[in-house]
C-alpha atoms as a printed R data frame, in Angstrom:
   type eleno elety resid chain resno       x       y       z
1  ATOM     1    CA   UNK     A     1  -8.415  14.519 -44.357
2  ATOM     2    CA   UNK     A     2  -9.618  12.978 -41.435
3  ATOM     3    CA   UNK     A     3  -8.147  10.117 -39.797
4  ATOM     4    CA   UNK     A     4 -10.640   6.919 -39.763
5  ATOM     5    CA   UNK     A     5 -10.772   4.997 -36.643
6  ATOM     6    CA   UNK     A     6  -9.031   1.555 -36.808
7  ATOM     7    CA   UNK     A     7 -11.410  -1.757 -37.768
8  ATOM     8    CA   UNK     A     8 -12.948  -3.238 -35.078
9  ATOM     9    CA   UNK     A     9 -11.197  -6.460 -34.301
10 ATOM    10    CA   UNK     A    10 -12.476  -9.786 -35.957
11 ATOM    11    CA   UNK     A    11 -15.009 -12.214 -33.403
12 ATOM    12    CA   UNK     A    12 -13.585 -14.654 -31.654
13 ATOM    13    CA   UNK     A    13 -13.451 -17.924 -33.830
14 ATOM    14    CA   UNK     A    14 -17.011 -20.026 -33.080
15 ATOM    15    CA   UNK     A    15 -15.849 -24.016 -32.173
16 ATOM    16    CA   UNK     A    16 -15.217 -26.261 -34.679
17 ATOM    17    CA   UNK     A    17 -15.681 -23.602 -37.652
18 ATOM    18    CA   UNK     A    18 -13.196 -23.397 -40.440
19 ATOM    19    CA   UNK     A    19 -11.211 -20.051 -39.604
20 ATOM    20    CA   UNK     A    20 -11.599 -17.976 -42.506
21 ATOM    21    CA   UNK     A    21  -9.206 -14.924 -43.762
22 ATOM    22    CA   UNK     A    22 -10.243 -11.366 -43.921
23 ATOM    23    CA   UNK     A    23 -12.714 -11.705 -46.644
24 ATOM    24    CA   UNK     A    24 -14.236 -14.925 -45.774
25 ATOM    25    CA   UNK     A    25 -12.169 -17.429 -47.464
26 ATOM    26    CA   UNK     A    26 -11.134 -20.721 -45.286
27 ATOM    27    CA   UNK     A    27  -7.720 -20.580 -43.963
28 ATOM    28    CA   UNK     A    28  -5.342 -23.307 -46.122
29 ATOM    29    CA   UNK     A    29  -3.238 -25.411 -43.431
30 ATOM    30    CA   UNK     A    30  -0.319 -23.056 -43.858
31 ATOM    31    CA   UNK     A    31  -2.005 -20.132 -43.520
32 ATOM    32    CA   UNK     A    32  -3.643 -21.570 -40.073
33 ATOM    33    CA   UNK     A    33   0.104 -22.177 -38.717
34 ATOM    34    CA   UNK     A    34   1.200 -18.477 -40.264
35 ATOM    35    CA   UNK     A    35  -1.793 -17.072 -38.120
36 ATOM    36    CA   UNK     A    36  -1.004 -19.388 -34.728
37 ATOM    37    CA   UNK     A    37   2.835 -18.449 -34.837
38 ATOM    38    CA   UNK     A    38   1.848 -14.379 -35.700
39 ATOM    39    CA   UNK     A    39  -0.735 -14.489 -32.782
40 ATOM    40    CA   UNK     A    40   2.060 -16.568 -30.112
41 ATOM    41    CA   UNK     A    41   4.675 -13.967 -31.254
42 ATOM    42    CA   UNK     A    42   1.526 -11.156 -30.017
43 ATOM    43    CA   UNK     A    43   1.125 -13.010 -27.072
44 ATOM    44    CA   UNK     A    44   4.753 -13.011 -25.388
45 ATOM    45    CA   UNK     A    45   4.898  -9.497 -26.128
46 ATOM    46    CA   UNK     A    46   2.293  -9.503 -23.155
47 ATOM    47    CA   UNK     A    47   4.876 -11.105 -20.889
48 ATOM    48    CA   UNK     A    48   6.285  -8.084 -18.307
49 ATOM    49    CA   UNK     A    49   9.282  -9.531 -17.652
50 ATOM    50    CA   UNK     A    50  10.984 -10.562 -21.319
51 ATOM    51    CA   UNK     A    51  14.386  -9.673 -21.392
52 ATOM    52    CA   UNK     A    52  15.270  -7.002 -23.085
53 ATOM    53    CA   UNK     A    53  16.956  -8.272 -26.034
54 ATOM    54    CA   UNK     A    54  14.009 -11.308 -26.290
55 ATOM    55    CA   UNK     A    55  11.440  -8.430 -26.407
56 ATOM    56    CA   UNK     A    56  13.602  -7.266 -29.677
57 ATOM    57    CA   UNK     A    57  13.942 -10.316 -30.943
58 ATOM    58    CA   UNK     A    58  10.594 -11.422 -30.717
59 ATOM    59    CA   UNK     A    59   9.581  -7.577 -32.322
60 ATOM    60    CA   UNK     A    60  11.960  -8.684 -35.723
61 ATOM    61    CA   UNK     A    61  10.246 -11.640 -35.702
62 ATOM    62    CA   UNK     A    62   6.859 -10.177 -35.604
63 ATOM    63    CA   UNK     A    63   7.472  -7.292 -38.183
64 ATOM    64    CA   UNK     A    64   8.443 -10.463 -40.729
65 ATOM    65    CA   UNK     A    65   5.539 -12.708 -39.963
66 ATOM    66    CA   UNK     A    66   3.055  -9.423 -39.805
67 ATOM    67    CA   UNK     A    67   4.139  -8.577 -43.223
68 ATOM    68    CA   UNK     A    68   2.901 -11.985 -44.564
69 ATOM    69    CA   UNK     A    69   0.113 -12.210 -42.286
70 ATOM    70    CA   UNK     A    70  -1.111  -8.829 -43.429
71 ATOM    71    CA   UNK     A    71  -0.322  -9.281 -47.350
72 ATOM    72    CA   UNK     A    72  -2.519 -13.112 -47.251
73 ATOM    73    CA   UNK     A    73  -5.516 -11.049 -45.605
74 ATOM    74    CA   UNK     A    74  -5.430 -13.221 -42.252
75 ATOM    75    CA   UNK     A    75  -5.171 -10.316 -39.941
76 ATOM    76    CA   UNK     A    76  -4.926  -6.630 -39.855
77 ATOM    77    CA   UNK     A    77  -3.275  -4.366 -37.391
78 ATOM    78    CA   UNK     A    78  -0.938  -1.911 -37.091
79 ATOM    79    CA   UNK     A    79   2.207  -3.423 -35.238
80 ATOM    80    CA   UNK     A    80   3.105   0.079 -33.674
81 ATOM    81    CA   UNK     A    81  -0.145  -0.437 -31.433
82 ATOM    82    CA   UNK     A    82   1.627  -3.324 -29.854
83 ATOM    83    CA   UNK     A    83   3.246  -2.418 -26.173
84 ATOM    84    CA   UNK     A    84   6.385  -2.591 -27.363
């Protein structure tokens, strides 16, 4: 069986729209913060020089929040393409 390429990732949001889950559906308040603290956990893993044990931190963190994130349909990707 062959192995599909991954999605391509979602547009950039357009100003002032409602952000909207996987399947269209507007984002409910909580969901919106859920998203904004997955995609700021994302981002420090960008920063070169996190400590070591941050970095792993930050990683436990992530695998928690991408779990929900992934089961509400706001995002989709596989964590273990992260630079980790």
């Amino acid at each position: 069986m062959p192995i599909s390429a991954p999605p391509a990732p979602p547009a950039p949001p357009i100003a002032g729209a409602t952000p909207t889950d996987l399947l269209g559906h507007p984002l409910a308040p909580h969901e919106q913060q859920l998203l904004a603290s997955y995609r700021s956990l994302t981002a420090l893993l960008s920063i070169p020089d996190l400590a070591p044990t941050t970095r792993a931190n930050v990683l436990d963190a992530l695998a928690a929040l991408g779990v929900a994130v992934t089961s509400l349909g706001l995002a989709f990707e596989h964590l273990t393409t992260l630079d980790a």
